[in-house]
N, C-alpha and C positions, 0 to 999 in steps of 0.2 A: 609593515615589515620593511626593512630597508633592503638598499639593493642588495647589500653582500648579504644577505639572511636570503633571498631570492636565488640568489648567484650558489648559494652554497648548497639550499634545497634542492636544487635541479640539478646538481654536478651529484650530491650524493643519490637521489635516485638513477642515475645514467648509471653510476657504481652498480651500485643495489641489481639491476636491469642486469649488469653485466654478468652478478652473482646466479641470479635466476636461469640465467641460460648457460651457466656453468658450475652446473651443482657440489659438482665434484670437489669444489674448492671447501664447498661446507662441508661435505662428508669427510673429506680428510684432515679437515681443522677438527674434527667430533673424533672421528677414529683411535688418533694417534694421543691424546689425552685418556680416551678409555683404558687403552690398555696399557697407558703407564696407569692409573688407577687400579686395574685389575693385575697389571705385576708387581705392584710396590706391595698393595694391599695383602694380594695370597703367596706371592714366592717371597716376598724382604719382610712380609710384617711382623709372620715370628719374632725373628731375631730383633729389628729393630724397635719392635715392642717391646722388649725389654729392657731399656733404657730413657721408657719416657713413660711420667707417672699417668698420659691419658691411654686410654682404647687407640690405637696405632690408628683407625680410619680418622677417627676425630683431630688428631694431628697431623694427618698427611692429606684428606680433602681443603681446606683452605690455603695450603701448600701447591698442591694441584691446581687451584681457580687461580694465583697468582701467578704460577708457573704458564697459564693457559692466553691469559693475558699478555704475558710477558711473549712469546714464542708467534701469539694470533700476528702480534705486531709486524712482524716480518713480510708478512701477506701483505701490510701498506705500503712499505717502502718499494715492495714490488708491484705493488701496483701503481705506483708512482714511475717506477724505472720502463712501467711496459710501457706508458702512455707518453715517457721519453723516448722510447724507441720507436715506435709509430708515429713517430711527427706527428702528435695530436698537441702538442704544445704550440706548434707553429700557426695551429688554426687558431688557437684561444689566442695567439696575440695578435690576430685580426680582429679579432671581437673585443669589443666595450666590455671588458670583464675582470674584474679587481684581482690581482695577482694572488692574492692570500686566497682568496673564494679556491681553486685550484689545491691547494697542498690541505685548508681545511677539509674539505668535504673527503678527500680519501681517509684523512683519520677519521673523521666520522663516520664512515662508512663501513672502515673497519671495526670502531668500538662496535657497531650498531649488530657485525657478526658477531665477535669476540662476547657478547652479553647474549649470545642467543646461544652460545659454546658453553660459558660460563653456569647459562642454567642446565643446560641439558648435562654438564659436570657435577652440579650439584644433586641433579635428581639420581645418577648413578653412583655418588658418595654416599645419598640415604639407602641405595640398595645394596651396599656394601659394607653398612653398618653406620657409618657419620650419622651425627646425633645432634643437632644444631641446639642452643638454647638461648639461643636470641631472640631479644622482644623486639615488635616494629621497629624502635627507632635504632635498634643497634644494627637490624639487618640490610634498616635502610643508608644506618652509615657504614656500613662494610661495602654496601654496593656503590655510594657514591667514590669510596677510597678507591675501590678497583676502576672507576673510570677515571679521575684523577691520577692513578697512576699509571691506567695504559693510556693518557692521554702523553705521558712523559715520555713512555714507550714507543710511542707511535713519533713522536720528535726523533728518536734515536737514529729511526728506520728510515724515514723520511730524508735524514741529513745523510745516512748512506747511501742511499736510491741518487740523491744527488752528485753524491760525490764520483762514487764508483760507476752512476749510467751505466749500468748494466742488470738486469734482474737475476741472471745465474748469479753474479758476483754479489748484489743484493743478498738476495735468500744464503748463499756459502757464507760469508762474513758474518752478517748477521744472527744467523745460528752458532758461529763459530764466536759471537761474542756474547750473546744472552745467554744460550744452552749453558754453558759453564758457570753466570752468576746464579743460574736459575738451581743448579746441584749443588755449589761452595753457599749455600742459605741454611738455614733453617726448615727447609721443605719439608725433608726426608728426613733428617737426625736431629736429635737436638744439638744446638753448636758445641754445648761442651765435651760433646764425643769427639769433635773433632782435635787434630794433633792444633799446635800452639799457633802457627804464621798462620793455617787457616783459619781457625776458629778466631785471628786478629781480623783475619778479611770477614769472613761472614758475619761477623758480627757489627761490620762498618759500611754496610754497603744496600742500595736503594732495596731490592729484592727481599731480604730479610726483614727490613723495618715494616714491608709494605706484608708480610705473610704474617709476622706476630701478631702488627695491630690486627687485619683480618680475622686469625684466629683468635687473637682474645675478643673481638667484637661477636661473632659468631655463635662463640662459647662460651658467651657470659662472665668473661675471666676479667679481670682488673686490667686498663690498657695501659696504664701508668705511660710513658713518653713513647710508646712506638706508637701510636697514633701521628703524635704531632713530629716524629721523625720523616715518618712514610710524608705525611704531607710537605715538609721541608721539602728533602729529596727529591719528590714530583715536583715542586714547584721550582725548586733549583735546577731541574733537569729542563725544564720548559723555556726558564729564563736565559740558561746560558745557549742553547741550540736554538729557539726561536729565531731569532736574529741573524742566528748562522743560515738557518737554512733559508729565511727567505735574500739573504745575499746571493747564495747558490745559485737559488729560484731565479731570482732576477739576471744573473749573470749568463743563466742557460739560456734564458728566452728574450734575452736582447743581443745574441751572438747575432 
C-alpha cells in the first residue's frame, strides 16, 4: 500500500471516529430524506402521478438516492471548513503528510456515510412501494454512477469550504446552490411538465443526467446517453475543480 493509500486510510477513519461519537450527524442525514420520501410520496404523489406513465414511488426513489447524495455532500465541505477552523491544518503541515491525503479522505468519508443513507433510502422506497428491477450488474452500475457522481459533489463542497472558511457559510451556500438543482431536475416531475427556460435548464444540467441514468439502470429501462452524460458531467466536474481546490488547499496551508 503506498503512503498516500496509508495517509488517506487513517485520516478517513479519524473522520469515521468522529461520526461515531456524533451520531446525530447520521441520524439527521437519514431523517430529512425520509420525509421528503414520505412527503412527495403521500401528499404530491397524487397529483404528480399523473403525469408520468410509471407508479410515482418508482420515479421519485431514484430521484431521492441522487438528491441524497447530492445534499449528503454538504456535510464534506463542512467538515473540511471545521478542521479549517480548529487549526487542525496547521498540525498536518508539521507532519510528513501528502497534501491531497487531507481533502481525499473527507470525501471518502463522506461517500462512505452518504452510501450507508443511500441504502437505508432505498430500503424505505421499497416500503413505500419502489419496485426496483434490476439485475446485478445494472444495480451494480447505478451504485458505482452514484459514487462517481457524489464524488463530483464532494469536489463542489470541498472548493466552497475552501473558499468561504467558514462551516455556517459552507452548509448556507451550499444548500443555497445544490437544493435548487436538486428540484429544477427530473426528481420530482417529469421535465416536460416544466414551463420552457426551465425545462431548457433541467434538462442540461449534472443532477438530471445523473437521476435518469439511475432510474433507467434501476428500472430496467433503456439508458440510451444519460448514462454516458452523468458520467461526462462527474468527470467534468472533478476535472475542472480538482485543481482548483488543491490551489486553495495549498495556498491556505502555506499562509
Amino acid at each position: 500500500m503506498t503512503a498516500v493509500a496509508v495517509e488517506v486510510t487513517s485520516l478517513v477513519r479519524r473522520n469515521l471516529i468522529h461520526l461515531r461519537r456524533r451520531p446525530e450527524l447520521l441520524v439527521f442525514s437519514i431523517v430529512e430524506p425520509v420525509v421528503l420520501v414520505l412527503l412527495f410520496r403521500y401528499v404530491f404523489g397524487g397529483a404528480v402521478g399523473l403525469s408520468t406513465d410509471l407508479a410515482y414511488a418508482d420515479f421519485m426513489v431514484p430521484g431521492i438516492l441522487v438528491q441524497t447524495v447530492t445534499l449528503g455532500s454538504i456535510t464534506i465541505g463542512a467538515g473540511l471548513a471545521q478542521d479549517l477552523r480548529l487549526g487542525l491544518m496547521d498540525r498536518f503541515r508539521s507532519l510528513p503528510i501528502s497534501r491531497v491525503s487531507v481533502v481525499a479522505s473527507h470525501a471518502l468519508a463522506g461517500l462512505l456515510r452518504s452510501s450507508v443513507v443511500v441504502l437505508v433510502m432505498a430500503l424505505v422506497g421499497v416500503a413505500v412501494g419502489f419496485r426496483p428491477a434490476a439485475n446485478p450488474l445494472q444495480a451494480l452500475l447505478a451504485l458505482i454512477l452514484l459514487w462517481l457522481y457524489g464524488v463530483a459533489m464532494a469536489w463542489v463542497t470541498l472548493t466552497l469550504a475552501l473558499i468561504l472558511k467558514s462551516v455556517e457559510a459552507t452548509e448556507t451556500i451550499g444548500l443555497g446552490l445544490l437544493f435548487p438543482l436538486t428540484m429544477l431536475s427530473s426528481a420530482f416531475v417529469p421535465i416536460d411538465t416544466l414551463p420552457g427556460p426551465l425545462r431548457a435548464f433541467a434538462d442540461h444540467q449534472p443532477v438530471t443526467a445523473a437521476i435518469d441514468a439511475t432510474r433507467a439502470l434501476l428500472l430496467d429501462q433503456p439508458v440510451g446517453g444519460d448514462l454516458w452524460a452523468a458520467v461526462a458531467w462527474s468527470l467534468a466536474i472533478v476535472a475542472a475543480l480538482a485543481p482548483v481546490t488543491a490551489m486553495l488547499y495549498r495556498r491556505r496551508i502555506d499562509r
